[in-house]
N, C-alpha and C positions, 0 to 999 in steps of 0.2 A: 250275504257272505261277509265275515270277517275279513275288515283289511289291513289288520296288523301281519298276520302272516304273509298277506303280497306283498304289505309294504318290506319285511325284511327280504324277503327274496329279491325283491329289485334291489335294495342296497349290497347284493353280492358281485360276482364278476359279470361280465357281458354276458357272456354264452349262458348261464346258470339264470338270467331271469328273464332270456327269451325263452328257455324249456319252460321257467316257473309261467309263465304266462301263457303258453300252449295250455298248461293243464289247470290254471284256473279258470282259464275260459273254453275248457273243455266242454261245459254243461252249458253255453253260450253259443255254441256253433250254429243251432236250429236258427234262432233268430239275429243272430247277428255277425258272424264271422270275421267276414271283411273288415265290418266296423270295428270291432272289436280289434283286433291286428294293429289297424290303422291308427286307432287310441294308444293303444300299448308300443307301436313304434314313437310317436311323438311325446307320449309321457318318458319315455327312456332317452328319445333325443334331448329334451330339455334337462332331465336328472343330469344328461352327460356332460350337459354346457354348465350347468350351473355347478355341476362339481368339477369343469376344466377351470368355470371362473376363482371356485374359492382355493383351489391346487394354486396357482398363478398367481394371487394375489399373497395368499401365505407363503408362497420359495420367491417367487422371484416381485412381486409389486412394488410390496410393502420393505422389504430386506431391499430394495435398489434403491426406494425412495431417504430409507433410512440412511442407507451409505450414504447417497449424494447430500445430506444435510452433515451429518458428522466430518465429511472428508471435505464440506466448504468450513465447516468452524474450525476443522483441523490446520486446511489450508489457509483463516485468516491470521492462527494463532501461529502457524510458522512465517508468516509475512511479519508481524509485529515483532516473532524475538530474532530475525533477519537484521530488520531496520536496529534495532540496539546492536545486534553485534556488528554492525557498521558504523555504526554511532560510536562505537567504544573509546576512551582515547587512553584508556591504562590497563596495563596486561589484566588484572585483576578484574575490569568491568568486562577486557575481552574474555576472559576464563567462566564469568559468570554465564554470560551470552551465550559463549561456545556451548557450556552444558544446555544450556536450553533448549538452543536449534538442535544439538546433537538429540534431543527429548524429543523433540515434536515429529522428527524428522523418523522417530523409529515408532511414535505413536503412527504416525502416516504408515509408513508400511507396513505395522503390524494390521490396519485395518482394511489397506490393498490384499494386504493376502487372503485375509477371511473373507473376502466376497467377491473378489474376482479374479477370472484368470485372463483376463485381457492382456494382451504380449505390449499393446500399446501403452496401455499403464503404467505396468510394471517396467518398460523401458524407458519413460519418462519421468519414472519413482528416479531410478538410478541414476540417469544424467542429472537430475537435482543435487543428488549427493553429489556427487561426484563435482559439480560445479561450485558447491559449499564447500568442499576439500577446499578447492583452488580461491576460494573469496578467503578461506581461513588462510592461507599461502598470502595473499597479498594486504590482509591486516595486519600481517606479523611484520610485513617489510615495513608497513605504514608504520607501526609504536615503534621498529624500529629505529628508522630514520627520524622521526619525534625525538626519542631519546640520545642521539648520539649529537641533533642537534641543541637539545639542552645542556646538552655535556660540553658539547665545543663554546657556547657561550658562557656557563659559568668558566671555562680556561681563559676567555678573553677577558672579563672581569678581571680574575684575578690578576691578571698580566695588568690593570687597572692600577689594582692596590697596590704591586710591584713598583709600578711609576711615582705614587703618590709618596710608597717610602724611601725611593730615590732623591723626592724632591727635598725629602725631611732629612734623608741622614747624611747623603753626601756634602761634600766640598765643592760647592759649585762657584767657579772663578764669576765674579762678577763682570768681564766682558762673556762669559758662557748664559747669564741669567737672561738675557734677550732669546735668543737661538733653544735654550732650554723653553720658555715659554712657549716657543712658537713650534716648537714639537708638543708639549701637552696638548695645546691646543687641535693639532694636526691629531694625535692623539684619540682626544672626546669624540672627533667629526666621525672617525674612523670604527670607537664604538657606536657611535650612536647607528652610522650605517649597518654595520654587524645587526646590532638588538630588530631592523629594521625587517630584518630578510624574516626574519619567525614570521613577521605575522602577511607580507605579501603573497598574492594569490596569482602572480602572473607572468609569466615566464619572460618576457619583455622587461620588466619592471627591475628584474630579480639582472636581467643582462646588462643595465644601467646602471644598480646599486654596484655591481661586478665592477664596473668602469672606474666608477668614481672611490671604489676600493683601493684601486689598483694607483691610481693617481694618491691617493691618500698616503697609502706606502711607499710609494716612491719620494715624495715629497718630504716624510719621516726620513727617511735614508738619507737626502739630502742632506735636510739640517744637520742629522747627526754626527754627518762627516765636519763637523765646523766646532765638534767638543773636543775637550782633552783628553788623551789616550786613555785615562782610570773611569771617565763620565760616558766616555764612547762606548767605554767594551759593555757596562752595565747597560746603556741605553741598544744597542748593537742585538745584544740577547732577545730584550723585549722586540725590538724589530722582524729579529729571525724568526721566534719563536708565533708573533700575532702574523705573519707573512705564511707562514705555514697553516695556519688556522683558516686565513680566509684566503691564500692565493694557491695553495698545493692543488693535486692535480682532483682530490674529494676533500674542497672547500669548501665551505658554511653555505653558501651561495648553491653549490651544485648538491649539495645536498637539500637544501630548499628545493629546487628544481625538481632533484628524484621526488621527493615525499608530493609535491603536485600530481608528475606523472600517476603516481602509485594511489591519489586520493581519485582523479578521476576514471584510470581501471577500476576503482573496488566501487564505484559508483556504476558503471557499467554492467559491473559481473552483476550486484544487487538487481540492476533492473531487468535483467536477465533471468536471472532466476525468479522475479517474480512473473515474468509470462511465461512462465515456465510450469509455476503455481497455477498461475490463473488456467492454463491450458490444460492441469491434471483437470481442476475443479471443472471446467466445461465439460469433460468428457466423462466425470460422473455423473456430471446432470443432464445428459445427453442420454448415457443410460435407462437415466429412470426415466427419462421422458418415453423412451422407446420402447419399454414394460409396461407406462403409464396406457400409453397410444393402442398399443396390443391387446392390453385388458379391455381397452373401452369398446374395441371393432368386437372385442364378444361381445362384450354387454350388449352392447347394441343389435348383434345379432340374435342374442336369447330375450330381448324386447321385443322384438319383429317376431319374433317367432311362436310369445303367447297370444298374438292377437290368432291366429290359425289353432291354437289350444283352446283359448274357449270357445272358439266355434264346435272344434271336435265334443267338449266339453257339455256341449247342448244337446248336441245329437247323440252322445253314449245317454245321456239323460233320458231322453226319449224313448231311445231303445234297449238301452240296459242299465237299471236304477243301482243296480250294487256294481258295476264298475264305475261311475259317477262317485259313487263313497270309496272306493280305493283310489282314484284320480284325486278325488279334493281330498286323500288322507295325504297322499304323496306332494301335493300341490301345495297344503297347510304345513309341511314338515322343513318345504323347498324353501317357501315364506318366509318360516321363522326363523331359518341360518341365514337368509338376505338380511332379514331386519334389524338379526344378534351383531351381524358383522355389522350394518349400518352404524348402528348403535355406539357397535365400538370405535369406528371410522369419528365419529361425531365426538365423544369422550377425547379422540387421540386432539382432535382441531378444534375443541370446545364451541361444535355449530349448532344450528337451533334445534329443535326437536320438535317443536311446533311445525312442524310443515303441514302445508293446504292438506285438507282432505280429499282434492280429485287427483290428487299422485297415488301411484301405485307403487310397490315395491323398488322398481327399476326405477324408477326416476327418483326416488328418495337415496337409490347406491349410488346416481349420477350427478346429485345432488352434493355428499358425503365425501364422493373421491373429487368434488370439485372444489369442495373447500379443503380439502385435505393439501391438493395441488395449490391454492389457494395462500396457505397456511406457509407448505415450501417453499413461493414464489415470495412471499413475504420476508422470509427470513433470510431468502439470498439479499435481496434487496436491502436489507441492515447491514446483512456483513459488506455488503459493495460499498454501503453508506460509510461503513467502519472504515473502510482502507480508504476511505480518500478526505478523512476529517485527520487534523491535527489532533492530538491525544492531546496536549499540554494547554492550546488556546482557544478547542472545539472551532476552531475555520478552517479551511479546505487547507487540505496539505501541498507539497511541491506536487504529488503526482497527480494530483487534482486540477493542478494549476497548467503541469504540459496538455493533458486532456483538453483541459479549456478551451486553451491558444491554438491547439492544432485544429478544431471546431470551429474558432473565427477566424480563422488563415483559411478555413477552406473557400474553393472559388465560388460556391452560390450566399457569399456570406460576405467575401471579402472585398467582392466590385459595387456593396450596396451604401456602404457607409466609411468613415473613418473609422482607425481603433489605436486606445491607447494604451501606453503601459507605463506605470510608474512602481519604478522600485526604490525601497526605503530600508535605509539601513538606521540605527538607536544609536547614535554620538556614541563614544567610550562607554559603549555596554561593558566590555570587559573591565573595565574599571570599576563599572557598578555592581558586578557579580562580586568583585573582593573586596569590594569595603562593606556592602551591606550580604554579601552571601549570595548563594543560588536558591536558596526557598524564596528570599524578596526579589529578585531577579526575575523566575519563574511567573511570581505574581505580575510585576510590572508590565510584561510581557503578555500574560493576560490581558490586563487594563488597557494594554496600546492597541489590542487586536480588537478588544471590543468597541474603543472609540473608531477605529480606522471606518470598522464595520459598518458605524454609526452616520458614517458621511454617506454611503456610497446606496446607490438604486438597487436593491440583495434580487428585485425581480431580472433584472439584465449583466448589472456588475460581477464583479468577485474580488474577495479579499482572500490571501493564499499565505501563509508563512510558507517563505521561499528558504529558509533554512538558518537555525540558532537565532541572531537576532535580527533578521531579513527579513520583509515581509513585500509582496508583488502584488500588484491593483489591476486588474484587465476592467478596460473601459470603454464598450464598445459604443460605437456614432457617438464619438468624443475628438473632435478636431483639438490642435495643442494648445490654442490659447481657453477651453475649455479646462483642458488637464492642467494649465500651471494653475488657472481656478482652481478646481478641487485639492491640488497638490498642498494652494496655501491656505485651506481648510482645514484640510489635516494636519497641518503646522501649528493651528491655531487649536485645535481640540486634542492634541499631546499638550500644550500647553496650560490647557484648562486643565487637564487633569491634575496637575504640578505635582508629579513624583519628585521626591526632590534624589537630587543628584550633586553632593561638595565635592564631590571628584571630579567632576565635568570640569573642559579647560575652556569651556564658553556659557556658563548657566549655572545656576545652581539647582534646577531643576532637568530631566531628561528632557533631550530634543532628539528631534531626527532633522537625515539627510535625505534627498528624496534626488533620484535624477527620474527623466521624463523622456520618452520616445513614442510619436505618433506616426502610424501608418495611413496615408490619406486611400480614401476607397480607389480599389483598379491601380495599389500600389505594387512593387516587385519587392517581398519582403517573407523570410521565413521567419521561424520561431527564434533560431540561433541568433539569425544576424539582429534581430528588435533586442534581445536579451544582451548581446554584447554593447548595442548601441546607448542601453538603458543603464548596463555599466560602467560606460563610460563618462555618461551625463551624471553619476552618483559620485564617479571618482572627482569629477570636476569639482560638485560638491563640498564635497570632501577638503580637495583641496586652496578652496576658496574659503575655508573659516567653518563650515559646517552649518549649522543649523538655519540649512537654505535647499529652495528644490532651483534645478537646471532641466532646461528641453536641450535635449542633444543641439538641434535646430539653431541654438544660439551660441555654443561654444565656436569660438573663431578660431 
């Protein structure tokens, strides 16, 4: 019997090649009937799994697998131009930004829509947006209040210059030249506090600078009362006019204060949004796992199920030789679309091809979709690797760094040993950004991350740029007189480096400031309270001359 004709008859619908199979095994009944049925139901069972497996693999396997890869590279490229439009500090770097997330964000849901209609998704797509609205809502407060406080300090300057042509063109009675001094003076204190509030980070700090403002101007107002009527009114003005600047009721000061407020909301909303990110991404690859999973309970089952085909396959052999050649026509046909698609499976994950020769078909597809999975599993594994390195100094970034810490804070970690932390701030970086620029900056910055790197055990430590010229040390089973060791290691291997630094007002090369805070094992200590403690020992630093490390531990 010819078995191209059976064969196309079984590739028709259900019903049409159990009639085709009645009446080819019409002339078949005498000797074998039953058997014959019997073969013809399991060759059509297997046809049907093996065309439910390649149905399921082409709509739903392979299309879920592919989403969940596109929708993590989607989702790390909308984390990265996130981080810049947070990062922004001028309308123009926030307009760039803005169009990008506004890009990715519509790349993401044009690729939600094409593949799925999950309501959970697409509710999660939207509160994204919808929270990028409100993050774009509080960068615009933030440039604001940046700019209006550079605005109010170039008006106290000039209120400066004001002074100094006072000092030049008037008529100043020589019993006034005492009391005029001792207001310039009162004067400079009073800018210098002003210029001081830009760069403080702390709201306490900012309520002290307020104080001593407040005294500054009063003590101006005093002297002034001790000039002559023409020196008074001139001096009088300057009074009124720099008292409004930093004593009204949206003073330089409170305006500091908001722009804090408003730096760590948009620091908030950002982290927010990125588990928000991360939680789209988990539930596309939850997806494909769950199409992945479903394909394999076939496979598996149409495995199981040839070992009962070639038995049948022996016994049609036996008793009927020309259905044996329509069985291995159908059999050889099944084969070759397993093999086409392995093949391709293998092409898409460039796997071996070589495979043992006692694998059959099946286990060369469960081979293919495992490196296939494989190949997936890989490449979420970079982009996780992505989002938690520093793009600028390739070492772990700040959100690398909370990860960390909340892993050795936890209780089967935390009763077992000591841990340290030292955080390090770069002397007058800002000063070395404007005299040699931000591309030498950038570098220098570099060079400090890789020496820091350079001290510390990379199998147990971690080195974290904690943010612009900040970098954080986690040092676990490191009690403190351990960490001010390493602390003046790394003091000494910034210095080997000698970038040099003629702006510095302690070096002529770059140094850092280092404070220190150790948790002894079976201590009571969060992430928050080590990281305030560690800035406190950095402020110390700081304010003891700089280019020195402090352990909290010994400030009195």
């Amino acid at each position: 019997m010819n078995s191209k004709p059976l064969f196309h008859l079984l590739s028709k619908t259900s019903n049409n090649r159990r009639l085709s199979l009645v009446k080819q095994l019409g002339i078949l009944l005498v000797i074998g009937l039953l058997l014959f049925v019997s073969v013809g139901y399991v060759l059509q069972t297997r046809l049907e799994q093996t065309q439910s497996i390649l149905k399921d693999l082409t709509l739903n396997t392979i299309p879920a697998m592919n989403n969940a890869t596109r929708s993590a590279l989607k989702s790390g490229e909308l984390m990265s131009a996130l981080e810049s439009l947070t990062s922004a500090t001028t309308p123009a770097e926030r307009r760039i930004a803005e169009l990008e997330v506004t890009e990715k964000l519509q790349a993401l849901e044009n690729e939600t829509n094409k593949v799925t209609d999950n309501q959970t998704v697409t509710m999660l797509l939207k509160a994204i947006q919808e929270e990028t609205k409100h993050l774009n809502v509080l960068i615009d407060q933030k440039l604001d209040l940046a700019y209006k406080i550079k605005v109010n300090l170039k008006k106290v300057w000039k209120l400066k210059i004001e002074a100094d042509q006072i000092n030049q063109t008037a008529n100043i009675l020589p019993v006034e030249q005492t009391y005029f001094t001792q207001w310039q003076i009162a004067l400079l204190q009073t800018l210098s506090f002003a210029y001081k509030i830009e760069n403080i980070e702390r709201l306490s700090d900012l309520q002290e600078i307020h104080r001593l403002l407040e005294l500054n101007l009063q003590n101006m107002d005093k002297i002034s009362a001790s000039f002559s009527a023409p020196l008074k009114k001139q001096v009088k003005q300057i009074n009124t006019d720099l008292r409004y600047i930093l004593s009204a009721p949206e003073n330089l000061a409170e305006q500091q204060a908001d722009y804090l407020r408003i730096i760590g909301r948009t620091r908030g909303r950002e982290h927010f949004i990125h588990n928000m990110i991360s939680d789209y991404s988990n539930i596309t690859n939850q997806q494909s796992l769950i199409e992945y999973n479903n394909l394999n309970d076939k496979i598996a089952s149409l495995a199981q199920g040839m070992t009962t085909q070639k038995i049948w396959f022996i016994c049609g052999f036996i008793l009927l030789s020309t259905m044996i050649i329509a069985t291995l026509g159908l059999y050889s046909y099944a084969v070759k679309r397993l093999r086409t698609l392995t093949q391709k499976i293998n092409l898409m994950t460039k796997g071996s091809h070589n495979l043992p020769s006692n694998r059959d078909e099946i286990d060369e597809l469960f081979q293919a979709f495992d490196e296939f999975s494989n190949t997936i599993n890989m490449q979420t594994r970079r982009l996780e690797s992505l989002s938690l390195t520093d793009g600028l100094t390739n070492i772990a970034n700040r959100r690398a760094f909370d990860q960390r810490l909340l892993v050795e804070l936890s209780s089967d970690k935390s009763s077992k040993y000591d841990l340290s932390i030292l955080l390090i701030d770069v002397d007058y970086f800002k000063q070395y950004n404007d005299t040699y620029g931000h591309i030498n900056g950038d570098e220098a910055l570099q060079k400090i991350a890789s020496s820091l790197e350079s001290i510390i055990n990379k199998k147990t430590d971690l080195v974290a740029r904690y943010g612009g010229e900040e970098f954080v040390v986690i040092l676990p089973n490191t009690n403190a007189q351990q960490a001010e060791v390493i602390a003046q290691q790394m003091k000494q291997v910034i210095g080997l480096i000698n970038i040099e630094h003629k702006t510095s007002k302690i070096a002529d090369a770059i140094t850092v400031s280092i404070g220190i805070v150790t948790k002894v094992k079976n201590g009571k200590a969060n992430a928050d309270t080590l990281m305030k403690s560690a800035d406190i020992a950095l402020y110390h630093s700081k304010t003891q001359g700089r280019n020195q490390s402090t352990h909290i531990d010994n400030i009195n």
